[in-house]
C-alpha positions as CSV (number, residue, x, y, z in Angstrom):
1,X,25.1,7.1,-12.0
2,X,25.9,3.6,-10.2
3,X,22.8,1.1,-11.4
4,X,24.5,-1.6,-9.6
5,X,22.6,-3.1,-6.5
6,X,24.9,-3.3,-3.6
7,X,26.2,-6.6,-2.0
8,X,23.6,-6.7,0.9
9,X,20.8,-5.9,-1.7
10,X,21.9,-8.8,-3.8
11,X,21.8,-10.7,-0.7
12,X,18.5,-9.8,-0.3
13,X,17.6,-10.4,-3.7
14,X,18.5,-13.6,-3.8
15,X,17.2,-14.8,-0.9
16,X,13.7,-13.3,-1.4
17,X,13.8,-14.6,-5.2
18,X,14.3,-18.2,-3.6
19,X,11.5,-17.2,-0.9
20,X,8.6,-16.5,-3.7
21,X,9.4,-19.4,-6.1
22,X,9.7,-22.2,-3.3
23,X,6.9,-20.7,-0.7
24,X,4.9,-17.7,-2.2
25,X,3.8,-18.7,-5.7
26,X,2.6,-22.4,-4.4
27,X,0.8,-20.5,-1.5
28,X,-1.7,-18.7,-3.9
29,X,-3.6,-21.5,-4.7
30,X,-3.8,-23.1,-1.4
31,X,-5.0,-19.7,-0.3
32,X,-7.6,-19.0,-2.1
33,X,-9.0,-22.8,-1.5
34,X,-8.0,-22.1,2.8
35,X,-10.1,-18.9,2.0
36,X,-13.0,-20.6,0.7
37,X,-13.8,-23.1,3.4
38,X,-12.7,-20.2,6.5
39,X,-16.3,-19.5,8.1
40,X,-15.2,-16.0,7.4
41,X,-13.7,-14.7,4.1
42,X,-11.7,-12.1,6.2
43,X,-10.1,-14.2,8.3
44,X,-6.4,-14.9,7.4
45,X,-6.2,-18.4,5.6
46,X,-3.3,-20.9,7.7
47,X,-0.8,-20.6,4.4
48,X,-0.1,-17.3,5.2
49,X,0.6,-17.9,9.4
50,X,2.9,-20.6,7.7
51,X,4.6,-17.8,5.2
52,X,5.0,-15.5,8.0
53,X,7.0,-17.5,10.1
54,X,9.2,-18.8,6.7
55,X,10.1,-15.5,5.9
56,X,10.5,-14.5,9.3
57,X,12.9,-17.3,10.0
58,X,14.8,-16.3,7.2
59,X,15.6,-12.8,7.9
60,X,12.6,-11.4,5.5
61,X,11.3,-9.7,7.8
62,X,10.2,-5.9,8.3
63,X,12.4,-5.2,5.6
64,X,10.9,-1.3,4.7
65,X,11.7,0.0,8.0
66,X,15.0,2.3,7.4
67,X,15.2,2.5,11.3
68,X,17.4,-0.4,11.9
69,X,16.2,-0.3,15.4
70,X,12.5,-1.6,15.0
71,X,13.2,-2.6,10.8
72,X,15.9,-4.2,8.7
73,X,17.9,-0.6,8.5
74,X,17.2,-0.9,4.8
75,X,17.4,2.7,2.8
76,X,15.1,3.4,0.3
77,X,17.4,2.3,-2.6
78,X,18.0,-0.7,-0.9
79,X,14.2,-1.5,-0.4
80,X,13.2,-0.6,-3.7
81,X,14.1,-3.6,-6.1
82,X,13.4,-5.8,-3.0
83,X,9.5,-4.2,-2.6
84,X,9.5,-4.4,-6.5
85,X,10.0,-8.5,-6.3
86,X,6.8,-8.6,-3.3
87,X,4.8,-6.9,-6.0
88,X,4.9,-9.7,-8.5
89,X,2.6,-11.6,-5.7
90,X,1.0,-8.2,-4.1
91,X,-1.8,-10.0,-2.3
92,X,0.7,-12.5,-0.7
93,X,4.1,-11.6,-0.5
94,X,4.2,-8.4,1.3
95,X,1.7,-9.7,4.2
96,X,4.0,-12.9,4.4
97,X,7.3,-10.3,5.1
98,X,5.0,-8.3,7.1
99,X,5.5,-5.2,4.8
100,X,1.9,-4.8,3.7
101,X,-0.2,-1.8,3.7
102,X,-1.4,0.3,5.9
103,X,0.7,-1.8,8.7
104,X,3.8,-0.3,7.1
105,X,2.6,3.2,7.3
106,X,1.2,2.8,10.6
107,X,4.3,1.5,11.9
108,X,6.5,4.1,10.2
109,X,4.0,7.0,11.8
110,X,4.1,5.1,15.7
111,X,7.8,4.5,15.1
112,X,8.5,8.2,14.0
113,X,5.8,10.2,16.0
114,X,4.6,7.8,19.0
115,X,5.5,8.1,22.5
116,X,7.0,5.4,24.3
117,X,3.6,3.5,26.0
118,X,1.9,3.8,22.3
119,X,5.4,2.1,21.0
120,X,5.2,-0.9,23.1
121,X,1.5,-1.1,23.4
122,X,1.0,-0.9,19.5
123,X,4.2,-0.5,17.2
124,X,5.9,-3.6,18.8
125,X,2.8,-6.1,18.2
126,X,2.6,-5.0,14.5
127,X,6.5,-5.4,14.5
128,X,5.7,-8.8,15.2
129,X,3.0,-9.1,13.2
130,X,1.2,-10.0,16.2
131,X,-1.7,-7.9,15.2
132,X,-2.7,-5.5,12.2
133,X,-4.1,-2.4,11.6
134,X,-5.8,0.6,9.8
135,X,-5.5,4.3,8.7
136,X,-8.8,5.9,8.8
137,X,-8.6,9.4,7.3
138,X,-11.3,9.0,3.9
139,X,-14.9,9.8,4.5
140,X,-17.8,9.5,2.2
141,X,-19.7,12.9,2.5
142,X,-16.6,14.7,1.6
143,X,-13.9,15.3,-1.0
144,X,-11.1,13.2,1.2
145,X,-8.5,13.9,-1.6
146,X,-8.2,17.5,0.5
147,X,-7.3,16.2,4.1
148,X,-8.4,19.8,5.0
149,X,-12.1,18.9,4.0
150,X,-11.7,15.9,7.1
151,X,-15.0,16.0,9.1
152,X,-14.4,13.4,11.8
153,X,-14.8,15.5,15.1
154,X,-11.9,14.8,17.9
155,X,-13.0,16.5,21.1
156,X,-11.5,17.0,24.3
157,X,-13.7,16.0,27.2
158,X,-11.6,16.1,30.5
159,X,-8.4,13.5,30.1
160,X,-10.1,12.3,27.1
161,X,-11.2,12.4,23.3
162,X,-14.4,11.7,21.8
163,X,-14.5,10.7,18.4
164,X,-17.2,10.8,15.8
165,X,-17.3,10.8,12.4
166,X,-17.3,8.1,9.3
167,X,-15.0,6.8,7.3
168,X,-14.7,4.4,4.5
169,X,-12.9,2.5,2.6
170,X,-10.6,1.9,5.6
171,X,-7.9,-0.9,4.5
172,X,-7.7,-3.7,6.4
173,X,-10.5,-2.9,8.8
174,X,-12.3,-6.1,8.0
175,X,-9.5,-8.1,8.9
176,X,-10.3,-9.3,12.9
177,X,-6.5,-9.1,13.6
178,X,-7.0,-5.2,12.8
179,X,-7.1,-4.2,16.9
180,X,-5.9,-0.5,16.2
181,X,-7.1,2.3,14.5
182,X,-5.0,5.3,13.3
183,X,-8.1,7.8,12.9
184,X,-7.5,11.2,11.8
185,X,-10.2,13.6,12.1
186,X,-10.4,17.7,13.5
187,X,-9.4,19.2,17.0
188,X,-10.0,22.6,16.0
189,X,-12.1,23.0,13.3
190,X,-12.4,26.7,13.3
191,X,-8.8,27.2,13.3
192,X,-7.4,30.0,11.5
193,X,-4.4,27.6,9.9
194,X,-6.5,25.1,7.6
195,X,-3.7,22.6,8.1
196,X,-3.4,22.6,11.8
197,X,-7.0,21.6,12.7
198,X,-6.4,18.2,12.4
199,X,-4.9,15.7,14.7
200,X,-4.8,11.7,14.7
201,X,-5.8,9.6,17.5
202,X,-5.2,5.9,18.2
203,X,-8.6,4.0,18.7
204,X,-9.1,0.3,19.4
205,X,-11.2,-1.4,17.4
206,X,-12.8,-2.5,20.6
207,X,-13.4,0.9,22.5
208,X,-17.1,1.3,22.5
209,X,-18.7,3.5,19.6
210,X,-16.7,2.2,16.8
211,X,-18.5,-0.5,14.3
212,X,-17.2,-1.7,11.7
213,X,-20.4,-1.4,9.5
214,X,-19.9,-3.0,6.7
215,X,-17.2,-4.1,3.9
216,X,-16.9,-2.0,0.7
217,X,-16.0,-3.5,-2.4
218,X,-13.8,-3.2,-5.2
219,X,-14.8,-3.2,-9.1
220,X,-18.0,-5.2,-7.9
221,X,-15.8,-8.0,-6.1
222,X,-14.6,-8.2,-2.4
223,X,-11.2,-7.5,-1.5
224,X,-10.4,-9.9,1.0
225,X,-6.9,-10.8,0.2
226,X,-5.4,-8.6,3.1
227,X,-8.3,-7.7,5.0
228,X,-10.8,-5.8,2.9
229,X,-11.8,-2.4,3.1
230,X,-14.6,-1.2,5.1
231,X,-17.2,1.5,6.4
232,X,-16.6,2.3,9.9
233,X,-18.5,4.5,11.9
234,X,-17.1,5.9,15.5
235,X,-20.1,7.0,17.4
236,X,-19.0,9.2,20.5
237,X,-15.7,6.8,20.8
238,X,-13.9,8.0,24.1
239,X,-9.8,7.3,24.2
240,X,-7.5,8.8,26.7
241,X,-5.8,11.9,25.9
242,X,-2.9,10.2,26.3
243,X,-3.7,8.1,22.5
244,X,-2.7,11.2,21.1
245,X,-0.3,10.8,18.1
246,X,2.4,13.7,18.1
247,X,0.7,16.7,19.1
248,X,-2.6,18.6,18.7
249,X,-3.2,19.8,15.2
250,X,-0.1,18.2,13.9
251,X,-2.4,16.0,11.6
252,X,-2.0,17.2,8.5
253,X,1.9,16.9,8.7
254,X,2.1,13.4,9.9
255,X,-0.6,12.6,6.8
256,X,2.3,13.9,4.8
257,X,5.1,11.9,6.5
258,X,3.5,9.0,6.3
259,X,2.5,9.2,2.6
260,X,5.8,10.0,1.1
261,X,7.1,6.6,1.6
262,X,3.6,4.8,0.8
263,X,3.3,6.3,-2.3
264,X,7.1,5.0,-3.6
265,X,6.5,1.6,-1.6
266,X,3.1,1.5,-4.1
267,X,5.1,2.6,-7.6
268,X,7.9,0.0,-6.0
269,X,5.5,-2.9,-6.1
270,X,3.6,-2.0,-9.3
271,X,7.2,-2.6,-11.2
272,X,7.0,-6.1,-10.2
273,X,2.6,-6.3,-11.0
274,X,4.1,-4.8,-14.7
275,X,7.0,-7.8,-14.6
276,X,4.5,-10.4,-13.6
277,X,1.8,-9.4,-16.3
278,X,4.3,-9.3,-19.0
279,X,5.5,-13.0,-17.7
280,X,2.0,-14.1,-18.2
281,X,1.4,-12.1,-21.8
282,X,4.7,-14.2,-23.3
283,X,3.7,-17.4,-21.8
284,X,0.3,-16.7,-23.1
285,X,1.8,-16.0,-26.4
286,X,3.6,-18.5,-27.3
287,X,0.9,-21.7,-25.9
288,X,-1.7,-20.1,-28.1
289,X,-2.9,-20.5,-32.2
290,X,-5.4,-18.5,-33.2
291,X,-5.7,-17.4,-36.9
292,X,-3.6,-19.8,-38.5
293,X,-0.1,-19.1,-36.3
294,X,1.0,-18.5,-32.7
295,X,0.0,-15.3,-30.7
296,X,3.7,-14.8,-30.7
297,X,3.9,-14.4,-34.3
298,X,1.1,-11.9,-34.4
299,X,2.2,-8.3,-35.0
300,X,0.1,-6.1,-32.5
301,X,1.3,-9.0,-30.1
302,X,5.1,-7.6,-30.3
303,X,4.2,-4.3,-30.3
304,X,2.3,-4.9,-27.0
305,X,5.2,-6.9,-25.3
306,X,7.8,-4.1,-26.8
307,X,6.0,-1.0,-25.4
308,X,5.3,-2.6,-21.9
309,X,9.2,-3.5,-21.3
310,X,10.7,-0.2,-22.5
311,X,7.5,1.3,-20.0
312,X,8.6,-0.5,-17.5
313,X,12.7,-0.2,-17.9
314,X,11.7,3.7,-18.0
315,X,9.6,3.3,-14.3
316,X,12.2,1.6,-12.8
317,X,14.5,4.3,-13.5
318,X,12.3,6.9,-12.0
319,X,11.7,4.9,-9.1
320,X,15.1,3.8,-8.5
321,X,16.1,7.9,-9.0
322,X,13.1,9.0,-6.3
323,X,14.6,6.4,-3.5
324,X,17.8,7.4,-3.9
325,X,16.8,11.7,-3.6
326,X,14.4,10.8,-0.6
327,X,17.2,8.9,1.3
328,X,20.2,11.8,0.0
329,X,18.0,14.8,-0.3
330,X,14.9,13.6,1.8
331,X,11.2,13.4,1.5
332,X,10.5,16.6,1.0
333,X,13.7,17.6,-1.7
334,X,12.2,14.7,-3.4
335,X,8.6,16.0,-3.8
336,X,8.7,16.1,-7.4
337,X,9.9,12.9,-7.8
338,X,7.4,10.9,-5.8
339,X,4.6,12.8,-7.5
340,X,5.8,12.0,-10.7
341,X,6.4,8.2,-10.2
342,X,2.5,8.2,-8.2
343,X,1.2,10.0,-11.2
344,X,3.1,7.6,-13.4
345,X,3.5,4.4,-12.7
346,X,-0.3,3.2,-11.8
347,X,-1.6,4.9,-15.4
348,X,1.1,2.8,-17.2
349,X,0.8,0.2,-15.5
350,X,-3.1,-0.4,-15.6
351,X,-2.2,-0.3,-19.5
352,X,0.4,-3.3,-19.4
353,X,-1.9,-5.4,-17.3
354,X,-5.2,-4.4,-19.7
355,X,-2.9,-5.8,-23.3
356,X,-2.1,-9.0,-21.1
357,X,-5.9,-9.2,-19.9
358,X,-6.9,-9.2,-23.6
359,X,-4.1,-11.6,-24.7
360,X,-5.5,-14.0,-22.2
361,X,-9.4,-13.1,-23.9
362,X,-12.4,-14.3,-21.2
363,X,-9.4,-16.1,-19.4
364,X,-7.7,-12.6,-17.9
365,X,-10.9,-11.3,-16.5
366,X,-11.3,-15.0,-14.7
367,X,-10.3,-16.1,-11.2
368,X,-8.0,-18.7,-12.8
369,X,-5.3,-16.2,-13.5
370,X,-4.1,-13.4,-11.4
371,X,-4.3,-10.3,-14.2
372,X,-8.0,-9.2,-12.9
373,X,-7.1,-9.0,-9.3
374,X,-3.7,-7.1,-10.3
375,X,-6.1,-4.5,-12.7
376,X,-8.1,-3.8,-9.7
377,X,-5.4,-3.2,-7.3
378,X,-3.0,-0.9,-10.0
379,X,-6.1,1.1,-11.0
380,X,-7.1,1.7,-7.3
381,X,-4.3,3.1,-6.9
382,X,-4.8,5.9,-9.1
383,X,-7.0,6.9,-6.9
384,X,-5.4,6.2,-3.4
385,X,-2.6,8.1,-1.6
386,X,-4.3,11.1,-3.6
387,X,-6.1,10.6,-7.0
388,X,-3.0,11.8,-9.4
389,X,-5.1,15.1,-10.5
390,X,-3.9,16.0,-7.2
391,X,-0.3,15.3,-7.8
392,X,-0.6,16.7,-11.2
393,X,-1.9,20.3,-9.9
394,X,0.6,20.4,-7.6
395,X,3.4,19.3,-9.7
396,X,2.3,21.5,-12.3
397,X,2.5,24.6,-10.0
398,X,6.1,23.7,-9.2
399,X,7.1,23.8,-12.4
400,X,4.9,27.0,-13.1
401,X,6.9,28.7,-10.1
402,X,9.7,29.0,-11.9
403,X,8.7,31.3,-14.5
404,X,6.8,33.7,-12.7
């Protein structure tokens, strides 16, 4: 195998290296104190308007779109080390290149499935980063990591659907820029095909019957760095038939199309969470005495720092081999891959963050450094895009197939 990046990845590389030290890493200071005095901790502090329009300016822009007609035409391999570098700063740098979740899935899912009026009405805005947006598809009252257990009822009435249901924990929902919904819920929910009794609908956050009830919070704290998650309830909610994503009961597939590429874009950008907390755990190492000689020279110390960069050399690898099967072989000759870097790469990385969390003692779990927010975010994510029980059981059947 080739490991070397290609010349317009290096490009890329360099540029965006130059991006985060000059713009991103000042900005999340001055964020956090923009955030503090905004009459609303959801709305989006003027830094990041002001990193936006940077990165936009210099070509950073949409850059995990492989459709080089709405993105940057970048392949997965391409995007990878890129997304990876956006993940040092995840709160930050991925909303200032607009390639934040769920906009990116959302836009991938209207770029690949939406019809030409939901394109311009919805996909271009987002492009632009005009507007965001949210994927509703967990509810509380129900097992969500089975998509077949959805509840949220989607009924015809005449030339349009009614929605009802609830959902939660609805990224980005809190965020009053969020004017779309992507709700997916069931059109036939006596089918005979478990899997095609769902559908997805677009719904704007203004069409009456939806409320945004309330915002749900992470490990205790809430999670307003890109627009919170949140309980929202759609009461009756009436859209035209014609906000119909793809076609009735195809619901279940576009779930999966749309997850396949989240779930790599996640591992991509826990690489750089791993890089950034093993940054902190040397720096930390090396300004401290405690026992009579520097953290540095304590033994547990280099057995920490070894065993995170080997882990995270050995992630990379996977990643790296996953983006380049879904971009040669495609999503689905790639399945095993991508469930083996999502059941992975959170797991080892939660671990890396926790040993520089306890190098940094009470200062690791504090506000003044950025290891507690990037615990929160790596361990949620052994639980989003499907907890990895999920991924193991089905992973663990592949392999089982071939022996019986």
């Amino acid at each position: 195998m080739d490991f070397a990046f290609d010349a317009r990845t290096e490009e890329l590389r360099a540029k965006l290296l130059a991006f985060m030290d000059e713009y991103v890493y000042p900005a999340e200071a001055v964020a956090e104190e923009q955030r503090a005095l905004l009459a609303s901790p959801w709305d989006t502090p003027a830094v990041v308007d002001e990193l936006k329009a940077e990165a936009r300016s210099q070509g950073l822009w949409n850059l995990f779109l492989p459709d080089a007609e709405h993105g940057a035409g970048l392949t997965n391999l391409q995007y990878a080390p890129l997304a990876e570098i956006t993940g040092r700063s995840p709160h930050l740098a991925p909303t200032a290149l607009n390639c934040a979740a769920p906009d990116t899935g959302n836009m991938e899912v209207l770029a690949q499935f939406g019809d030409e009026q939901q394109k311009k009405q919805w996909l271009e805005p987002l492009l632009a980063g005009e507007i965001r947006s949210a994927f509703a598809m967990t509810e509380p009252e129900v097992a969500s990591s089975d998509a077949t257990n959805i509840t949220t009822h989607i009924e015809r009435d005449g030339d349009e659907y009614v929605v009802t249901g609830r959902k939660w924990y609805i990224s980005g929902a809190m965020n009053p820029d969020c004017k779309i919904f992507i709700v997916m819920g069931k059109t036939d929910p006596d089918g005979a095909d478990i899997r095609r009794q769902q559908s997805m609908v677009l719904v704007p956050r203004d069409t009456p019957g939806v409320t945004v009830k309330r915002a749900m919070q992470v490990f205790g704290y809430q999670d307003h760095s890109h627009g919170g998650h949140a309980e929202v309830v759609f009461d009756h909610a009436r859209v035209p038939v014609t906000n119909l994503v793809g076609e009735e009961g195809g619901g279940f597939a576009i779930a999966q199309a749309r997850l396949g590429p989240g779930r790599i874009h996640h591992c991509m950008r826990l690489i750089g969470m791993a890089e950034r907390a093993i940054e902190l755990m040397c720096r930390r190492a090396v300004s401290r005495d405690a026992f009579g000689k520097a953290l540095a020279q304590q033994g547990v110390v280099h057995n920490w720092i070894a065993d995170a960069r080997v882990t995270v050399e050995q992630l990379r690898l996977l990643v790296l081999k996953t983006a380049w099967m879904m971009d040669t072989v495609g999503n689905r000759g790639a399945h095993t891959e991508i469930q083996s870097i999502k059941i992975a790469t959170p797991r080892a990385v939660v671990d890396i963050i926790d040993r520089a969390i306890q190098l940094h003692g009470a200062g690791g779990v504090s506000q003044d450094f950025p290891l507690a927010e990037l615990y929160a975010s790596a361990r949620t994510l052994m639980i989003a895009d499907g907890p990895d029980e999920v991924h193991q059981r089905s992973l663990a059947r592949r392999e089982l197939k071939k022996y019986l």
